[in-house]
C-alpha positions in Angstrom: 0.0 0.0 0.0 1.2 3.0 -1.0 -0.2 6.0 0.6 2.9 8.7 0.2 1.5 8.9 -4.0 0.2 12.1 -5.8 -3.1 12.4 -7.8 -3.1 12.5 -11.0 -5.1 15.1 -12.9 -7.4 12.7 -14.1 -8.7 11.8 -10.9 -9.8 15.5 -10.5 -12.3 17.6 -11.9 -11.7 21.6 -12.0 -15.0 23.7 -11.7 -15.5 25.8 -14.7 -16.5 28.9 -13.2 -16.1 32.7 -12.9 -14.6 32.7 -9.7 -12.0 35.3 -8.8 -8.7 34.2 -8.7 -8.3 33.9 -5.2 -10.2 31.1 -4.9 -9.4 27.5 -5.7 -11.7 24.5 -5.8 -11.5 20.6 -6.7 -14.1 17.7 -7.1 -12.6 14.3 -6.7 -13.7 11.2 -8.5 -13.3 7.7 -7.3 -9.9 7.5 -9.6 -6.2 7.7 -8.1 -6.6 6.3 -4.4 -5.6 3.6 -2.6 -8.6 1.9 -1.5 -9.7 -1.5 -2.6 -13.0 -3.7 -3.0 -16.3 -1.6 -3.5 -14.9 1.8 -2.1 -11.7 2.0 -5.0 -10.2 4.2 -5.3 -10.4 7.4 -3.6 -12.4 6.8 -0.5 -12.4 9.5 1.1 -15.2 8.9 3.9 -14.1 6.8 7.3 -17.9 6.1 8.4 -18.4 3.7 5.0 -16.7 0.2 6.3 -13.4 0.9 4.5 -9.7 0.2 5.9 -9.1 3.4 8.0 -5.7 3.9 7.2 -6.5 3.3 3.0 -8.8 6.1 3.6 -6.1 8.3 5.7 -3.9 7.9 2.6 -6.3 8.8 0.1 -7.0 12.2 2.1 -3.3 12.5 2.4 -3.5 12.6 -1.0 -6.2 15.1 -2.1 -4.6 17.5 0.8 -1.6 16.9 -1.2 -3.7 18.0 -4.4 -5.1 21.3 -2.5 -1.6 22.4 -1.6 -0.2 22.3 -5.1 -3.3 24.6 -6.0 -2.1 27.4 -3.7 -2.9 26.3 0.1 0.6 25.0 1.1 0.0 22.7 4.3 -3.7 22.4 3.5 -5.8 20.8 6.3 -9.1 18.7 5.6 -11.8 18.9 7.7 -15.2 17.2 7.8 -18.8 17.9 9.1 -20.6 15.0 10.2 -23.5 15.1 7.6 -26.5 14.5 8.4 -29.0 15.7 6.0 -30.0 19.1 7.4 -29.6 22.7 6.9 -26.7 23.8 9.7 -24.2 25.9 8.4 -20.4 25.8 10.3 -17.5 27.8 9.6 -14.0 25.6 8.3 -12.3 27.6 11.6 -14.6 25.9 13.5 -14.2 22.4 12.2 -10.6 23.1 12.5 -10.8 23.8 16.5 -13.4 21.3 17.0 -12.5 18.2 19.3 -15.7 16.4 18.3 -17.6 15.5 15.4 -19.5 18.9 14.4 -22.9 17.9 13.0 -23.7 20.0 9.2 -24.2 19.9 5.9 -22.2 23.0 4.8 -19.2 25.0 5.6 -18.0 28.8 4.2 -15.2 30.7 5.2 -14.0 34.2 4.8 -10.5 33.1 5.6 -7.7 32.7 3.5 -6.2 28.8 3.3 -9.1 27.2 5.3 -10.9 24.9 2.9 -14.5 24.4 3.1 -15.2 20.2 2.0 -18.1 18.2 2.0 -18.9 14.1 0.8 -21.3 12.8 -1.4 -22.0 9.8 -3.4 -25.4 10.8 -5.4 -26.3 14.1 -3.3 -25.6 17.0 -4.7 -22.8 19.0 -4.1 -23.2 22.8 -4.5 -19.8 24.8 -3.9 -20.5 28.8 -3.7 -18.1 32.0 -4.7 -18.2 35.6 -4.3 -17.5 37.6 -7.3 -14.6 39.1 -5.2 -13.1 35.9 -3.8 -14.4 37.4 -0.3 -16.4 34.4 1.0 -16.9 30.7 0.0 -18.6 27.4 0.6 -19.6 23.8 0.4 -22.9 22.2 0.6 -24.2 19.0 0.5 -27.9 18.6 -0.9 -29.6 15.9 -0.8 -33.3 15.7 -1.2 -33.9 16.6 2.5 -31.3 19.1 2.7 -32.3 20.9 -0.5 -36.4 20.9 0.4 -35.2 22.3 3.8 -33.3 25.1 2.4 -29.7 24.0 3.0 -28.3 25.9 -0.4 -30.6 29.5 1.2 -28.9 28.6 4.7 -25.2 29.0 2.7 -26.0 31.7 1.0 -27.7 33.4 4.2 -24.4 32.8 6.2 -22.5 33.9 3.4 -24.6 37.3 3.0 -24.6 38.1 6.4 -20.4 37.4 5.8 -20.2 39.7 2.9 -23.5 41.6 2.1 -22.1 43.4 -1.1 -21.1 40.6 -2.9 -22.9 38.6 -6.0 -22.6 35.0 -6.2 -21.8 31.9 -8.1 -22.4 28.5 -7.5 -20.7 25.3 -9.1 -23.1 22.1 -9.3 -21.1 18.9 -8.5 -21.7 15.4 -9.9 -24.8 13.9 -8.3 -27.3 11.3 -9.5 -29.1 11.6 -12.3 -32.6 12.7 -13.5 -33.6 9.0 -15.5 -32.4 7.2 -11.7 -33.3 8.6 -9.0 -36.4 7.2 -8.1 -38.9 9.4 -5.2 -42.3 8.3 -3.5 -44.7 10.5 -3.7 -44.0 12.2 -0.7 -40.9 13.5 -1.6 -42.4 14.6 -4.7 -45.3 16.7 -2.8 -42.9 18.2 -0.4 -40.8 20.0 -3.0 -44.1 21.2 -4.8 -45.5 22.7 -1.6 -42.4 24.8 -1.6 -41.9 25.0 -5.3 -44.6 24.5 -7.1 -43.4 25.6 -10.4 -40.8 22.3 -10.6 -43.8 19.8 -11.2 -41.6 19.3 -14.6 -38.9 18.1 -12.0 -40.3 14.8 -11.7 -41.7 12.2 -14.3 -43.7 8.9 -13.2 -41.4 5.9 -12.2 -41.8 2.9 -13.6 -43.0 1.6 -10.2 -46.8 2.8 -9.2 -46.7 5.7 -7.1 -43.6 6.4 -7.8 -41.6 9.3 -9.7 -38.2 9.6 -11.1 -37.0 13.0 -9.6 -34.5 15.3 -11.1 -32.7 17.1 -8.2 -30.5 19.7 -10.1 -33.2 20.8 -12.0 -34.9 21.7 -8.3 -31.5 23.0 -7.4 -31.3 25.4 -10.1 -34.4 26.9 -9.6 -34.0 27.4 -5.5 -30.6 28.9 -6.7 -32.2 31.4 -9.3 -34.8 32.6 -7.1 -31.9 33.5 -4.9 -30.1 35.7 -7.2 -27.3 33.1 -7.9 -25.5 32.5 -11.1 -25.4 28.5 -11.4 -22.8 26.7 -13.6 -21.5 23.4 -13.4 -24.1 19.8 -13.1 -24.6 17.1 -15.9 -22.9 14.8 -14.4 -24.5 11.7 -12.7 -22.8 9.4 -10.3 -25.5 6.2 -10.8 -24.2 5.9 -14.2 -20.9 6.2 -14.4 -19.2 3.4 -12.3 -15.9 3.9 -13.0 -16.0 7.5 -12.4 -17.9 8.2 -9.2 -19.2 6.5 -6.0 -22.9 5.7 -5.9 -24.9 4.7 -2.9 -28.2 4.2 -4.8 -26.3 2.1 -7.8 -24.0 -0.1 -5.3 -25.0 0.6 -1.5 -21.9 0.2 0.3 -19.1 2.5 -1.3 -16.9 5.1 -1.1 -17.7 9.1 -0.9 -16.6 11.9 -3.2 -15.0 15.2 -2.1 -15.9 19.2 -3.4 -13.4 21.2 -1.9 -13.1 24.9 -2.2 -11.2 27.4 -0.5 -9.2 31.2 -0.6 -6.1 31.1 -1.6 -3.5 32.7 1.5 -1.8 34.7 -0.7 -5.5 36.7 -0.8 -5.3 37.6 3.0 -1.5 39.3 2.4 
């Protein structure tokens, strides 16, 4: 096992964005790692059943990734996600002696980088036009019909009031697989009811097929966001990305973004 490697550049994926220079930001895909089995390669989550040192190594690895982009001795820290709205700051993940329970992180601080894990949610990462403030959220269908992605940008408003905004959509799955009772499907049209479009009758009765960055978008235009990014779905590309729905147990993908140090000089 050899967990001292590098990443190479086709294990990453570079947001094509408008985001000022300052900032930097990666999405990881399950290529380039060290795991083995059902989570290879780059696991990057220690809460899915892999080897803990494999996945140690493989965030060795993409820290070693986020230095070379500009954050020289780049630390990685987690929230414990849990499918809700909570907001946390990446200083306060970094001081934190416990497992801090959210589903996104911003910063205004140069060289702290704001991560979160997915494997079919959606991953949203967030810029200001300025490079004054960023983030990472992880939406899944709870988490977006909650108001998780308005949390972020709330926290990062009240950060940086003057700023516009951009957000990057990461790979999550797709709108032909991922399959919603009803339920789900009349809780997102109580609160949007313009998306009925959004979903399209499942094969199975009572059942629809759900297209979450479509639902994304729209909770993101209504809040004065510029989207870019999305298109890419995790249930059907195996060797490409983790998939919970597609394989159950498996490994979790990283969106990582951050502002550069030199931005704080």
């Amino acid at each position: 096992m050899n967990a001292t490697g590098t990443l190479p550049d086709t294990a990453l994926i570079t947001p094509d964005w408008p985001a000022a220079p300052a900032v930097g930001a990666l999405q990881t895909t399950r290529v380039g790692g060290i795991s083995e089995g059902v989570w290879a390669s780059l696991n990057l989550a220690l809460h899915t059943g892999d080897d803990p040192q494999r996945v140690a190594g493989n965030r060795r690895r993409l820290a070693q990734a986020v230095a070379a982009r500009g954050v020289p001795g780049a630390e990685l820290h987690w929230p414990a996600q849990v499918h809700g709205t909570r907001v946390v700051r990446a200083e306060e993940l970094a001081a934190a002696d416990a497992p801090v329970e959210a589903d996104a992180v911003m910063t205004t601080r140069p060289g702290r980088v704001c991560a979160v894990q997915t494997a079919d949610c959606l991953p949203v990462l967030f810029a200001g036009t300025g490079g004054e403030a960023v983030a990472a959220a992880h939406a899944g269908w709870r988490g977006l019909v909650d108001g998780v992605l308005e949390a972020t940008l709330a926290a990062l408003r009240e950060a940086r009031p003057q700023a516009d905004w951009h957000a990057w959509l990461g790979p999550a799955i797709g709108p032909d697989a991922f399959e919603v009772g009803a339920e789900v499907r009349e809780r997102f049209l109580a609160v949007q009811p313009e998306m009925a479009a959004a979903f399209r009758p499942a094969a199975r009765d009572g059942h629809w097929l759900a297209d979450l960055e479509a639902l994304a978008r729209d909770r993101l235009a209504q809040a004065g966001v510029v989207v870019h990014g999305g298109g890419q779905c995790t249930f059907s590309a195996p060797d490409r990305f983790f998939s919970y729905r597609r394989d159950g147990t498996t490994g979790r993908l990283a969106s990582l973004v951050w502002i550069c140090p030199e931005a704080g000089a």
